[in-house]
C-alpha positions as CSV (number, residue, x, y, z in Angstrom):
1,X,98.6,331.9,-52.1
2,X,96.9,332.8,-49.1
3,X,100.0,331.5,-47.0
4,X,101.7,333.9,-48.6
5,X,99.7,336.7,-48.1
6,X,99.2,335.9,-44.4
7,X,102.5,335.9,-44.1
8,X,103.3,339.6,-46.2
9,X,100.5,341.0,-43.6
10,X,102.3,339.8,-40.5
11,X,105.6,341.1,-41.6
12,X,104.0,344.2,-42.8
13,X,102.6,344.4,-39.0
14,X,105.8,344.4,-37.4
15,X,107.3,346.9,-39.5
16,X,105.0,349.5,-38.4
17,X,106.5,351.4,-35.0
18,X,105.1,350.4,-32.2
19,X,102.8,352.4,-29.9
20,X,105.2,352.1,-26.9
21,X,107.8,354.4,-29.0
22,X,105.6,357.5,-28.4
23,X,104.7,358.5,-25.1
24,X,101.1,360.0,-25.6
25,X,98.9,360.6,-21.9
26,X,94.9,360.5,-23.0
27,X,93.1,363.1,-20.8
28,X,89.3,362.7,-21.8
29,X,89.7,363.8,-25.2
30,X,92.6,365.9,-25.0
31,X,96.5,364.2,-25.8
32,X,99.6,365.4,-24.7
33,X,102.3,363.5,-26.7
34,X,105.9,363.5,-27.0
35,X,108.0,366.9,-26.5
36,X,105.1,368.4,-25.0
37,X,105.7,370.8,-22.1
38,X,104.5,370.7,-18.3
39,X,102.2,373.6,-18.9
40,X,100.8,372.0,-22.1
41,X,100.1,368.7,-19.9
42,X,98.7,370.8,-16.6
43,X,96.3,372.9,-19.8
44,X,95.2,369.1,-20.9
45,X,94.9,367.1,-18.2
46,X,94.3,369.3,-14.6
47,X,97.2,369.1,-11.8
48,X,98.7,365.3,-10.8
49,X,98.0,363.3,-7.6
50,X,101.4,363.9,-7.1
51,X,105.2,365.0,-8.6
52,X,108.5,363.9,-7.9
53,X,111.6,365.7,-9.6
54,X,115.1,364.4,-9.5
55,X,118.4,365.3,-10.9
56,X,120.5,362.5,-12.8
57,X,124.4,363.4,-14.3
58,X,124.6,361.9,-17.2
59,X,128.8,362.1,-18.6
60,X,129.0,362.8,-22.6
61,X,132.0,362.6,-24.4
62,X,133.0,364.6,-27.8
63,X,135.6,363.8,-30.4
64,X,137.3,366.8,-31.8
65,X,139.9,366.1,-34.8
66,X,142.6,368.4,-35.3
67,X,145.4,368.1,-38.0
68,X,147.0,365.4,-36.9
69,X,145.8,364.3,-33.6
70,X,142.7,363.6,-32.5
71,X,140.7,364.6,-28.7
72,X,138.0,363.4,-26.4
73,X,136.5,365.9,-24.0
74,X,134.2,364.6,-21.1
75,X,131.6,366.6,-19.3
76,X,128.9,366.1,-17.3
77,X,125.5,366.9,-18.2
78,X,122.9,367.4,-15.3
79,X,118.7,366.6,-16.6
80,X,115.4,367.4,-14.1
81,X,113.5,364.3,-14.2
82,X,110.2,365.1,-13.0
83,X,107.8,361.9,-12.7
84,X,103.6,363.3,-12.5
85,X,101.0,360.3,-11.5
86,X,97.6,361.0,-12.7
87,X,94.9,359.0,-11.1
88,X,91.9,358.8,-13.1
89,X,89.7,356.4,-10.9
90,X,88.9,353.0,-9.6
91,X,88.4,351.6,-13.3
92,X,91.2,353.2,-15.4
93,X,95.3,352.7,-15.1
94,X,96.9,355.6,-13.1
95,X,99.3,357.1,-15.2
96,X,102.6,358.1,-14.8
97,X,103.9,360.9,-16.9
98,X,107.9,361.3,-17.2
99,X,109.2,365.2,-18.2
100,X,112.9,365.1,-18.8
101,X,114.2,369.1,-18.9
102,X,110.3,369.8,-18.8
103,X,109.5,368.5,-21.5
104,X,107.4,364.8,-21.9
105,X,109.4,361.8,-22.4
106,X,107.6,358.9,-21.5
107,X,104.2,358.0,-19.6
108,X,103.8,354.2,-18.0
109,X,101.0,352.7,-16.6
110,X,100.6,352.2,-12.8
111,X,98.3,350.1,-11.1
112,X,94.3,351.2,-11.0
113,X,93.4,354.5,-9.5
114,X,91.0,354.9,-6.2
């Protein structure tokens, strides 16, 4: 019996989402989280030790279906990535925020701050 509740408890665990599917940044108390904006973060958390911003193409393809015949159409589709590195001290991860058409995507840890 208790093997088998062990065992519903562990797979119950892994059904839940992880925490690395939302990008959340902690600033003292405050959160930004996914789909927030840049202003929202700068409100929350103060201006980064630094910001880079780059432009990737990305090419998307659409089907269109028509009577009898059926069409692909390619285009490319340009995002800002902008990548903002908070450094919160000598005893905390820096963090590195990731805005994708200025709006929050994904934030990563770096090494510890200074």
């Amino acid at each position: 019996m208790r093997a088998l509740l062990a065992a519903l408890t562990l797979s119950f665990f892994f059904l839940l989402p992880s925490s690395s599917d939302a990008a959340t940044l902690r600033c003292g108390s405050a959160l930004a989280s996914d789909g927030a904006s840049k202003s929202d973060v700068l409100i929350k958390c103060g201006e980064p030790m630094s910001k880079d911003t780059r432009t990737e193409s990305v090419g998307e393809k659409t089907k269109q279906k028509g009577q009898e015949t059926e069409t692909t159409q390619e285009r490319v589709v340009y995002k800002t990535i902008e990548e903002w590195t908070y450094n919160f001290g000598p005893r905390q991860l820096m963090q590195v925020v990731v805005f994708e058409n200025g709006r929050l995507v994904d934030v990563k840890s770096a090494g510890y701050g200074r």
